[in-house]
C-alpha positions as CSV (number, residue, x, y, z in Angstrom):
1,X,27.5,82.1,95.4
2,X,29.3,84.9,93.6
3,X,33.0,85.6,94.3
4,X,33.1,88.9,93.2
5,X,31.1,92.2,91.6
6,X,31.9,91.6,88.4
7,X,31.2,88.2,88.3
8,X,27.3,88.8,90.1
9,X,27.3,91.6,87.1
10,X,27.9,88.9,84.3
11,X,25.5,86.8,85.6
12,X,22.8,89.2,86.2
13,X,23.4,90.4,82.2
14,X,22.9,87.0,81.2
15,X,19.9,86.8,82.9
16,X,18.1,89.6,81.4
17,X,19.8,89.2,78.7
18,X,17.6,85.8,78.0
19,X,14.8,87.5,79.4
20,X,14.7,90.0,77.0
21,X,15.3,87.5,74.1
22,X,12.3,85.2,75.3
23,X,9.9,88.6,75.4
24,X,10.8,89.1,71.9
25,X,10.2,85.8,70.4
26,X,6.6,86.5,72.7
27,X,6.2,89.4,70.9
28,X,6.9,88.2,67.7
29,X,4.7,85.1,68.2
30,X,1.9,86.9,69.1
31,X,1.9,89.6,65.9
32,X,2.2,86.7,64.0
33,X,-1.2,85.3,65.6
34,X,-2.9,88.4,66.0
35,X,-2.9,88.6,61.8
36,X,-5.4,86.0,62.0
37,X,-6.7,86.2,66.0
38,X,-6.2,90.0,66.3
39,X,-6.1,88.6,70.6
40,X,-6.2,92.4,71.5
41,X,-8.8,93.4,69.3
42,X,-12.0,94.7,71.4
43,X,-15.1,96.7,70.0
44,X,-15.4,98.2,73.2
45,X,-12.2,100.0,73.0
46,X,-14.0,102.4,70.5
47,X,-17.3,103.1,71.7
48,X,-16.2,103.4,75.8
49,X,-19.7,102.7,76.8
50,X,-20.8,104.3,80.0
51,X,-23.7,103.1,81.9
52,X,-27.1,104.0,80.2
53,X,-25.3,102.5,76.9
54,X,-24.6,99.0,78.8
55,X,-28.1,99.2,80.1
56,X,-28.8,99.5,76.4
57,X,-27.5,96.7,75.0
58,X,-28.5,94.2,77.9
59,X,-32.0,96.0,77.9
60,X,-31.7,93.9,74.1
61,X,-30.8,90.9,74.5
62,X,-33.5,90.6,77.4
63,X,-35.8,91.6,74.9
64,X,-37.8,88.5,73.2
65,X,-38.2,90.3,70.3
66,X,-34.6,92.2,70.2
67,X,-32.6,92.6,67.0
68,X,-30.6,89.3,67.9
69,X,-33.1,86.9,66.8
70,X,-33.0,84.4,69.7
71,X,-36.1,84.8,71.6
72,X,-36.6,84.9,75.0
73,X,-33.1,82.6,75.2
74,X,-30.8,85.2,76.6
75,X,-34.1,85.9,78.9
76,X,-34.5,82.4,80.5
77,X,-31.0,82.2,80.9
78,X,-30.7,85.2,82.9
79,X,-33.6,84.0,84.6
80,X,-31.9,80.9,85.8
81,X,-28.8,82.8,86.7
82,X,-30.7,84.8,89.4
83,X,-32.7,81.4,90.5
84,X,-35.8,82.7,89.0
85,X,-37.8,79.5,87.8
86,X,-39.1,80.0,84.3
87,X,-39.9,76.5,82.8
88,X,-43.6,76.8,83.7
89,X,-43.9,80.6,82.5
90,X,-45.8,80.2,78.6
91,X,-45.3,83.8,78.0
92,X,-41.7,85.5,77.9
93,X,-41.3,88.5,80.8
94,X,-42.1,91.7,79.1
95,X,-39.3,94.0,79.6
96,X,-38.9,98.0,79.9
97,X,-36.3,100.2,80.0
98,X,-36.7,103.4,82.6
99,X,-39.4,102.0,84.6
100,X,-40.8,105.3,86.6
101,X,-40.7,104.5,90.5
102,X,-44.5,105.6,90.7
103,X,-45.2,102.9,93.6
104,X,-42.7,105.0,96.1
105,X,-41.7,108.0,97.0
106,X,-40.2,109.3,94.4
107,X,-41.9,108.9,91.5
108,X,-39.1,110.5,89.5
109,X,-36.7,107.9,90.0
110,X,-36.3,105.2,86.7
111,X,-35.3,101.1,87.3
112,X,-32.9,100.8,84.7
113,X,-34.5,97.9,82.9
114,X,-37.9,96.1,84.5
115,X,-39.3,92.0,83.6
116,X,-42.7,91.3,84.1
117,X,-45.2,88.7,84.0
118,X,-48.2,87.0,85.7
119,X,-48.1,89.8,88.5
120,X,-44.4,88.9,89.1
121,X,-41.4,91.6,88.7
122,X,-37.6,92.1,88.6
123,X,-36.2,95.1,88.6
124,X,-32.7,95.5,87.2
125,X,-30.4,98.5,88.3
126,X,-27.1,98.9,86.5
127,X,-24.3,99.6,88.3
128,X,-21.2,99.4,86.6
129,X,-19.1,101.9,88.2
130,X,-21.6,102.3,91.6
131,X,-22.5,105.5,91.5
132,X,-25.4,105.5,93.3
133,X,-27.9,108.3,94.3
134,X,-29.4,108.6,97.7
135,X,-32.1,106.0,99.3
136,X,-31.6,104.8,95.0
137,X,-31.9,101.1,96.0
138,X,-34.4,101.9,99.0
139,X,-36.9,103.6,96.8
140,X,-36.7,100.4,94.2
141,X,-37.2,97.8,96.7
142,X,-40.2,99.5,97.9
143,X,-41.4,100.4,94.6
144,X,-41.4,97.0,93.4
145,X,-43.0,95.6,96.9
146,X,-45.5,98.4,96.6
147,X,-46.6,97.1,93.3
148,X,-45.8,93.4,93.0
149,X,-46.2,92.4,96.7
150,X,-43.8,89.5,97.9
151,X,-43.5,88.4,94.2
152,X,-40.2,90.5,92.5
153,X,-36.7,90.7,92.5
154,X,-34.4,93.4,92.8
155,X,-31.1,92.5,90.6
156,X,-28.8,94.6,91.1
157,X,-25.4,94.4,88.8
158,X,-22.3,96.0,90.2
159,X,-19.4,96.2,88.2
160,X,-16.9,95.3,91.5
161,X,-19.4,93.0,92.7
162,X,-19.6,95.3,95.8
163,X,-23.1,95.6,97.9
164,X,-25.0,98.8,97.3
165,X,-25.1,101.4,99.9
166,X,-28.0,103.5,98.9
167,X,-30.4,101.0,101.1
168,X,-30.0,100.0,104.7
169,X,-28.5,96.7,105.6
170,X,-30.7,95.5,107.5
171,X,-33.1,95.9,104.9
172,X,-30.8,94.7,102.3
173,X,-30.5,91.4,104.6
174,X,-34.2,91.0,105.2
175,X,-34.4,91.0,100.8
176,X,-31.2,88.3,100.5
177,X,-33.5,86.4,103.2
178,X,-36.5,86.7,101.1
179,X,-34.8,85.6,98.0
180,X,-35.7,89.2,96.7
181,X,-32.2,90.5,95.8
182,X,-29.2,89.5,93.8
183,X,-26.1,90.7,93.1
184,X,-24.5,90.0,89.9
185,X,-20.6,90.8,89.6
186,X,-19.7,92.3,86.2
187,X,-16.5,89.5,85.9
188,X,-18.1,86.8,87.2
189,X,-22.3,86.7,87.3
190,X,-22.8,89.1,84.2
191,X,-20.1,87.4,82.3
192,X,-21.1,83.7,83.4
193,X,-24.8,84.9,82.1
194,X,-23.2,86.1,78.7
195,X,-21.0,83.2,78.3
196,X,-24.0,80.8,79.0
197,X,-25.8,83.2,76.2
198,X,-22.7,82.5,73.6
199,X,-23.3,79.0,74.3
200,X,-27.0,79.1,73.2
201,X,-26.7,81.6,70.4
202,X,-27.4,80.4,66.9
203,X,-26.7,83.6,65.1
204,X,-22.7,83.9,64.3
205,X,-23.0,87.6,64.1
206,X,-24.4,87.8,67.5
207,X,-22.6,85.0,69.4
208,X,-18.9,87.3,68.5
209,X,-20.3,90.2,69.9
210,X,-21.4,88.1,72.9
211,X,-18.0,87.0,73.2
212,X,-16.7,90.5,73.0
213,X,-19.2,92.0,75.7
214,X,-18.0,88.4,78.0
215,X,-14.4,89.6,77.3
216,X,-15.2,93.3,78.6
217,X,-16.9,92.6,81.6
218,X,-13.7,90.3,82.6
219,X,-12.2,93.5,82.6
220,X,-13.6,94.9,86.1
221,X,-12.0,94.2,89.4
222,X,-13.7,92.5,92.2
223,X,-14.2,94.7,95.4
224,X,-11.9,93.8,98.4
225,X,-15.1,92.7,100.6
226,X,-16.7,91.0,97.4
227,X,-18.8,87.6,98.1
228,X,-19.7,85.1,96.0
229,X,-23.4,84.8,95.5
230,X,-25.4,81.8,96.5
231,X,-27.8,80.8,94.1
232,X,-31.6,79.7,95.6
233,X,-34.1,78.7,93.2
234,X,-37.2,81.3,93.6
């Protein structure tokens, strides 16, 4: 294509030399948007939240009677997310945070955030960057059979969407079987969850920093062995 050196040369500089002027106008463009849009803007640049303080701020919006205002909105439509059926259920889940494991083993253990009602229970374990202790998982799925039965749910919400590993698989297996487990991807079950919530929301205040949390949860990488979640209705 190119007779020569210096003629592949030229070619090449005119190349990057368009490049470079298209990344500038980008660049320009986008400060000119971000005055009004501020697209990079994130409130969880500042505060770096580690686990507990996630568990935190979904431990809230779960909450019926949570600073946001919105009921037990955010609750149902978790509740549907995890194929829990909740249109006949009058009374809202009541929801802890650090529910002891007294049902098991050891007693010392805490479910990061726990819904009741009617003799039904999920348990939620936060997982955003899986660190996970040993038999962690195996001590809540007894714990919760212990005390609920066949009636609960163990949700477990992994930041790479990747299974826990502090529970056998074959025990893991026989729970997906029973419709007792889910597992809820940071960037794409949590942050489906939270957009359905921004979608609901009536309070402008909180529907922005719904949008913000949505946005940070995008942020986490799927595991290599990742699998999308098939939702049964419980």
């Amino acid at each position: 294509m190119f007779k020569d050196r210096k003629a592949l040369i030229a070619a090449l500089d005119e190349f990057y030399g368009s490049v470079a002027t298209r990344i500038e106008q980008f660049q320009e463009e986008s400060r000119a948007a971000d005055l009004y849009e501020a697209t990079g803007f994130t409130v969880f640049d500042y505060i770096d939240p580690n686990e507990n303080c996630l568990s935190d701020v979904i431990y809230d919006l779960l909450d019926p009677s949570g600073k946001h205002g919105q009921g037990r909105v955010f609750q149902d439509l978790l509740l549907e997310a995890i194929g829990v059926q909740h249109e006949s259920v009058r009374l809202p889940f009541r929801v802890k945070r650090e529910d002891c494991t007294l049902y098991c083993a050891s007693p010392e253990r805490r479910i990061d955030i726990t819904l009741e009602v009617a003799g039904f229970g999920i348990g939620i374990e936060n997982k955003p960057f899986h660190y996970e202790a040993e038999d962690q998982l195996k001590d809540y799925s007894l714990h919760l059979r212990q005390k609920y039965g066949q009636r609960f749910m163990l949700v477990y919400l992994s930041g790479d969407g990747s299974r826990p590993d502090s529970i056998d698989q074959a025990d893991l297996g026989l729970l997906r079987k029973n419709n007792q487990f889910k597992n809820l991807a940071y960037p794409t079950g949590l942050c489906h969850w939270l957009e359905r919530c921004v979608q609901e929301c009536k309070a402008e205040k909180v529907r922005w920093f719904l949008e913000e949390f949505a946005e940070y949860v995008k942020t986490f990488e799927l595991a290599e062995d990742y699998e999308e979640p098939i939702h049964e209705t419980k």
